[in-house]
Every structure is written in C-alpha cells, then in structure tokens.
MARBA-3410 file (N, C-alpha, C, O; in Angstrom, 1 decimal):
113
99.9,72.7,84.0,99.7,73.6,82.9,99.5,72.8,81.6,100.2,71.9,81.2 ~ 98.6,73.3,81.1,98.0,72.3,79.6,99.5,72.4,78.6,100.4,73.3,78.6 ~ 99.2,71.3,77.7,100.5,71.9,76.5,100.5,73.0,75.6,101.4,73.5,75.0 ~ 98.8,73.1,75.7,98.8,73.8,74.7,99.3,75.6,75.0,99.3,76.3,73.9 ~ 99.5,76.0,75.9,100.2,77.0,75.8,101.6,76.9,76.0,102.4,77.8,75.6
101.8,76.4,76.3,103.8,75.9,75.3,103.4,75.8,73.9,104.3,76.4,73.1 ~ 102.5,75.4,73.3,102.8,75.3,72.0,102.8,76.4,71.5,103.6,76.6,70.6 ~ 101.8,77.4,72.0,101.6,78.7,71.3,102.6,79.4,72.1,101.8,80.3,71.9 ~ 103.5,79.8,72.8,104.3,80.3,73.0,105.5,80.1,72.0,106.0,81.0,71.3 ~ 106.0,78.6,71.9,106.9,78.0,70.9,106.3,78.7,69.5,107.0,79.4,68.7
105.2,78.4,69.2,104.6,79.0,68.0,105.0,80.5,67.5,105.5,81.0,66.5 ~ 104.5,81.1,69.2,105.0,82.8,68.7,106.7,83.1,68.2,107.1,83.5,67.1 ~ 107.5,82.5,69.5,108.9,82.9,69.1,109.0,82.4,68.2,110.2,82.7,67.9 ~ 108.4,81.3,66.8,109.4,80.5,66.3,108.9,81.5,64.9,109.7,81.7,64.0 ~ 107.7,82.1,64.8,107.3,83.1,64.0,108.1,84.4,64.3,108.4,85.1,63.3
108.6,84.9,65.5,108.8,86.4,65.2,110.8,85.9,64.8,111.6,86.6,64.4 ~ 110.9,84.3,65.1,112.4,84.7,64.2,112.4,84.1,62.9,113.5,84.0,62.3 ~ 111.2,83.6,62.4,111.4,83.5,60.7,111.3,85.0,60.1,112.0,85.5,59.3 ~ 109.7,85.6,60.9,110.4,87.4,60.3,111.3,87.8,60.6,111.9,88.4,59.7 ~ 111.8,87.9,61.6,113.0,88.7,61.3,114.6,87.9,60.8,115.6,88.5,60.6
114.6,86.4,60.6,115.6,86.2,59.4,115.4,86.6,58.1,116.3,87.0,57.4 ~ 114.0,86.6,57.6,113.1,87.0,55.8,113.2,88.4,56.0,112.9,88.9,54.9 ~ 113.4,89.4,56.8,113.3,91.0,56.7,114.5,91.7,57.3,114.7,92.8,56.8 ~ 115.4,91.4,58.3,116.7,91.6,58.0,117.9,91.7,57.2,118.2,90.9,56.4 ~ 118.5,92.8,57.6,119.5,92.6,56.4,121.1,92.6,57.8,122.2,92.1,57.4
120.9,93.0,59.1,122.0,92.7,59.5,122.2,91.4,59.8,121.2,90.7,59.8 ~ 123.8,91.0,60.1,123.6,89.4,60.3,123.7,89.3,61.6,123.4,88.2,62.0 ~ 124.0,90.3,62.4,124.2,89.6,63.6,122.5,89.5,64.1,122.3,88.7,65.0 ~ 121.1,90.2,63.6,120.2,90.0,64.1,119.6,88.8,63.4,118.7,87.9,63.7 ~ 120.3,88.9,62.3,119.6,86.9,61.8,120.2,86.0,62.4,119.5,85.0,62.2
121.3,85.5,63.4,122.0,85.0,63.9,121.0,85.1,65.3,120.5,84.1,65.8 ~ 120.8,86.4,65.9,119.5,85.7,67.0,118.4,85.4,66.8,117.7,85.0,67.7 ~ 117.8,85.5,65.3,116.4,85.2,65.0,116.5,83.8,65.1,115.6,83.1,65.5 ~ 117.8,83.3,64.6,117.5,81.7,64.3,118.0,80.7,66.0,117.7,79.6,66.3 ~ 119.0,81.8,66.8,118.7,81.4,67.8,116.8,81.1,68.7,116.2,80.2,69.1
116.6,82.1,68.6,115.2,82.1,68.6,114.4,81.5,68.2,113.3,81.4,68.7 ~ 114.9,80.8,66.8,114.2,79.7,66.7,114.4,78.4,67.4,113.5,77.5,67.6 ~ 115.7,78.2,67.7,116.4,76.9,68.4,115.9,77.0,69.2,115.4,75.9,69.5 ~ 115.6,77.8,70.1,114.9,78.1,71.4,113.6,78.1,71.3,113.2,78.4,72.4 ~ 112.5,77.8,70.5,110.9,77.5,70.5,111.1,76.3,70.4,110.2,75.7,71.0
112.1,75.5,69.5,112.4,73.9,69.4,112.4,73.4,70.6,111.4,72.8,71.1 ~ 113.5,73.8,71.2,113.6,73.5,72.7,112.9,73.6,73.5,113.0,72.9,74.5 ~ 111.6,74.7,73.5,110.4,74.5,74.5,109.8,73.1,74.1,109.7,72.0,74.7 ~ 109.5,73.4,72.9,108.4,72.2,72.6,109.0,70.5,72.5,108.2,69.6,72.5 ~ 110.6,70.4,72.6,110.9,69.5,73.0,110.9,68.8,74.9,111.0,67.7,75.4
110.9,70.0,75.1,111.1,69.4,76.6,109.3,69.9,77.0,109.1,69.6,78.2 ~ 108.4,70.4,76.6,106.9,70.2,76.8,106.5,69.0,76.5,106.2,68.4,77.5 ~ 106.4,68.4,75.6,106.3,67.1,74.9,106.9,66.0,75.3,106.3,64.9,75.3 ~ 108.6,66.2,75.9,108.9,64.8,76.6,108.1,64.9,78.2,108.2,63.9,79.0 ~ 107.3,66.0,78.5,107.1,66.2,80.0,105.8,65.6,79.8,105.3,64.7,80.5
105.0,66.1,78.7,103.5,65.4,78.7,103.6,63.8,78.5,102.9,62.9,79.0 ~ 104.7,63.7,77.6,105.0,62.0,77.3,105.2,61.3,78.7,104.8,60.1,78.8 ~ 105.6,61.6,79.5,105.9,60.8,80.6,104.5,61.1,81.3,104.2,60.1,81.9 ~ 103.7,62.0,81.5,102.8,62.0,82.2,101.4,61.3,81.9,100.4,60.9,82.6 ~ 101.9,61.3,80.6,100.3,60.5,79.9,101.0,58.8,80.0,100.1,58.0,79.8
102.0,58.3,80.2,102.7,56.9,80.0,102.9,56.6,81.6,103.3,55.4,81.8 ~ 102.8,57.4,82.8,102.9,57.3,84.0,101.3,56.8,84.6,101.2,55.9,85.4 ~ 100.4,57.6,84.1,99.0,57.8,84.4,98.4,56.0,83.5,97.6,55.1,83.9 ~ 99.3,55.9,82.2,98.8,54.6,81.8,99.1,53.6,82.0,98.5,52.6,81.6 ~ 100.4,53.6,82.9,100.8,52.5,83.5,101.9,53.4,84.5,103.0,53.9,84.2
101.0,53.2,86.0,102.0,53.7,87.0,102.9,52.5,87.6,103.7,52.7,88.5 ~ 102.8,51.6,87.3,103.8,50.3,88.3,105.1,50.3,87.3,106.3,49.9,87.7 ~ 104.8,50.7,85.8,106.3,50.1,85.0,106.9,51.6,84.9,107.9,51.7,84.3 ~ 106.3,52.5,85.4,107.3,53.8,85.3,108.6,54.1,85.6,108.7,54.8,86.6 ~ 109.5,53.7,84.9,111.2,53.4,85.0,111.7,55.6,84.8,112.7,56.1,85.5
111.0,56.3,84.1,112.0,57.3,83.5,110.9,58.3,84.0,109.7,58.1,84.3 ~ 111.7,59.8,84.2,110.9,60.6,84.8,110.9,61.9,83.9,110.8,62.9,84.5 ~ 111.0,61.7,82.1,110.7,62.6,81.4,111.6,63.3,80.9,111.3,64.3,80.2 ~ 113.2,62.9,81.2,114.1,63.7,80.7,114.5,63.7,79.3,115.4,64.4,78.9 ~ 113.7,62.9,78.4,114.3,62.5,77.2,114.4,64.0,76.3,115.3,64.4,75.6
113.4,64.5,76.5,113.7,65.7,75.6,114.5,66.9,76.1,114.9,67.9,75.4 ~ 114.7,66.7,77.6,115.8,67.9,78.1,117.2,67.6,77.3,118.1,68.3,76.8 ~ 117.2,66.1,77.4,118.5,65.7,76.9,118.9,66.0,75.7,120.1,66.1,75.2 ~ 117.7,66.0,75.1,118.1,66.4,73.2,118.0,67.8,73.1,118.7,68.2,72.2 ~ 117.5,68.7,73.8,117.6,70.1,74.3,119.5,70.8,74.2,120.1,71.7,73.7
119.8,69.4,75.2,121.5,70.2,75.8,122.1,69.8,74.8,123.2,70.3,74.6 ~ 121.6,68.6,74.0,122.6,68.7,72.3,122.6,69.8,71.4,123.4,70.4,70.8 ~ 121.0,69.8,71.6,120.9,70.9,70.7,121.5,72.2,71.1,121.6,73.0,70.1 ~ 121.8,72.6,72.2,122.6,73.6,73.1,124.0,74.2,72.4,124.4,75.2,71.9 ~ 124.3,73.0,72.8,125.7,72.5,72.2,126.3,72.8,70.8,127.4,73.1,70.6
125.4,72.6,70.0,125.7,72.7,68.8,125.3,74.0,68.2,126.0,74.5,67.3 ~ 124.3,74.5,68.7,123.8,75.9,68.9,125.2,77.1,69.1,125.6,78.0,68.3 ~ 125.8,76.8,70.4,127.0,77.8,70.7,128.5,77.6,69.5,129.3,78.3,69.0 ~ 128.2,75.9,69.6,129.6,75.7,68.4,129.0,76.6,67.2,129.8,77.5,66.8 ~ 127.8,76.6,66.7,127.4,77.4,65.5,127.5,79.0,65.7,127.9,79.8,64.9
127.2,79.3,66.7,127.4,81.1,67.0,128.8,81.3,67.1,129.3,82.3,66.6 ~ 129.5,80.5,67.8,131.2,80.9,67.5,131.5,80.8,66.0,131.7,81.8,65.4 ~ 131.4,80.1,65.8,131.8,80.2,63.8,131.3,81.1,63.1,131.8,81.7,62.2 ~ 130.0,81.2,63.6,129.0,82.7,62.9,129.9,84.3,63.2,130.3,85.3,62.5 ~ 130.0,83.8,64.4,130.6,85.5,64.9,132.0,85.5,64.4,132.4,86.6,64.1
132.6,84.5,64.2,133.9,84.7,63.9,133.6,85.0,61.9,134.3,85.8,61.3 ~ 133.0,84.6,61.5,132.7,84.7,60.1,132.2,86.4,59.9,132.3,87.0,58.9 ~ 131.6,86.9,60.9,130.6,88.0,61.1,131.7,89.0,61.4,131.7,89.8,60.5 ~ 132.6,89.0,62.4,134.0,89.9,62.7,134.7,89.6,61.5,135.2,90.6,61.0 ~ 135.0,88.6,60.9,136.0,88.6,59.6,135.1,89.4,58.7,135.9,90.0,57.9
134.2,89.8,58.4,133.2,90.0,57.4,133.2,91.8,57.3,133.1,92.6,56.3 ~ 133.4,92.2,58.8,133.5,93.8,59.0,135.0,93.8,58.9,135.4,94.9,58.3 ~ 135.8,93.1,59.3,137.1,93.4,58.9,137.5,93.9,57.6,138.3,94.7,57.2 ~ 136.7,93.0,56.9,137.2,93.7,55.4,136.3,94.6,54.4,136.5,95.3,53.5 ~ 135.2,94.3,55.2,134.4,95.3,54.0,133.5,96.6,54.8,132.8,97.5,54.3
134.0,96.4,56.2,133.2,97.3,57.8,131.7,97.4,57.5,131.0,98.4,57.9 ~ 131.1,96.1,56.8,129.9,96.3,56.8,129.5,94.8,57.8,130.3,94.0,58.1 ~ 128.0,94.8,58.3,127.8,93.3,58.5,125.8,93.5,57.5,124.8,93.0,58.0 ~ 125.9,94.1,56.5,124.7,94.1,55.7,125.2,92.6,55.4,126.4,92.3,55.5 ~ 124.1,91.4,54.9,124.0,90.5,53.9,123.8,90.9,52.9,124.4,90.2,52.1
123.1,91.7,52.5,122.9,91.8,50.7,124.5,92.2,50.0,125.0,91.9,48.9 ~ 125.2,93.1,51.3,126.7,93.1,50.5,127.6,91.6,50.1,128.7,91.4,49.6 ~ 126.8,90.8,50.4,127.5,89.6,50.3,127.2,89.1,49.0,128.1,88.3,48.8 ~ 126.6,89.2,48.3,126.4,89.4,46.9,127.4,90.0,45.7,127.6,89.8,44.5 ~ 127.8,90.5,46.4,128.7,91.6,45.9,129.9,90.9,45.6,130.6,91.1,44.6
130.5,89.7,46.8,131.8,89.3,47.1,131.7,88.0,46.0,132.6,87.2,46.3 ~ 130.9,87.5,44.9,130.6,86.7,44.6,131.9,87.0,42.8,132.5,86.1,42.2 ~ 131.9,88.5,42.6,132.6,88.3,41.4,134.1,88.5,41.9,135.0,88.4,41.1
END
C-alpha cells in the first residue's frame, strides 16, 4: 500500500482534532482531540519507518541488518507518555468538577482572580 494514503489518513485525524481542540469548550473532548492527534503522529511515524526500511532494503539487500521497527519504537514512547498525560489531565479534570461541577474551559478564566 503506497504511503501516500497513510498520509492522508494521518492528515484527516490530525485536522478533525485541531478543530475540535479550537471549537470546544469541554475538556474532556479536548483531551481526545489531542489524543487524536498523537494518534495521526503515530501513523505517520510507523508509515515512514516501514517505507524507510523498504526503500534501504531494495537499495541495498545484502547489508539489511533492521526490519523497520524504528518508528514503532518511538510510537510506544510516545504511548507512554500519552497515558502518563491523560492520568494527570483526568485527575486535573475530576478536581476541576469537584469544585466548580463544571468541566467548561472558558470557566477557567474566571479562577484567575
């Protein structure tokens, strides 16, 4: 399968979560938009390490030592750091209705005086 529809797939999701982080006002749905975006990253990182190995395999098949994992692997960091951020989000997000029972962002404005 060409790259180029990974790219436009990555392309789509990575657009429908910048609108909906710029036109939201709840947080828990900006919190999946931007997952949503970590997740078009992650296509296009492991498309890209898969074409890299196949175009470096085809240019030299005798020294081909690696079989394309490089971008899965920066993928499961990025994984990783992805869920550490959604626990701190959600826990910031539950503390946030606890006190004011809203999860609007614009009321966060408000907490500033």
């Amino acid at each position: 399968m060409p790259v180029n529809y990974y790219i436009f797939v990555a392309l789509a999701l990575f657009s429908i979560g910048v609108v909906g982080v710029l036109t939201r006002r709840n947080a828990i749905i900006v919190f999946m938009c931007i997952e949503i975006m970590l997740n078009a990253v992650n296509l296009l990182l492991v498309a890209f390490s898969k074409m890299h190995a196949a175009v470096y395999a085809a240019a030299a098949p005798a020294t081909v030592t690696g079989t394309g994992i490089d971008g899965q692997l920066f993928v499961f960091f990025i994984m990783v750091v992805a869920a550490a951020e959604v626990s701190v989000g959600l826990a910031i997000i539950v503390m946030m209705y606890r006190n004011i029972h809203s999860v609007d962002i614009n009321f966060l404005n408000r907490l500033k005086h």
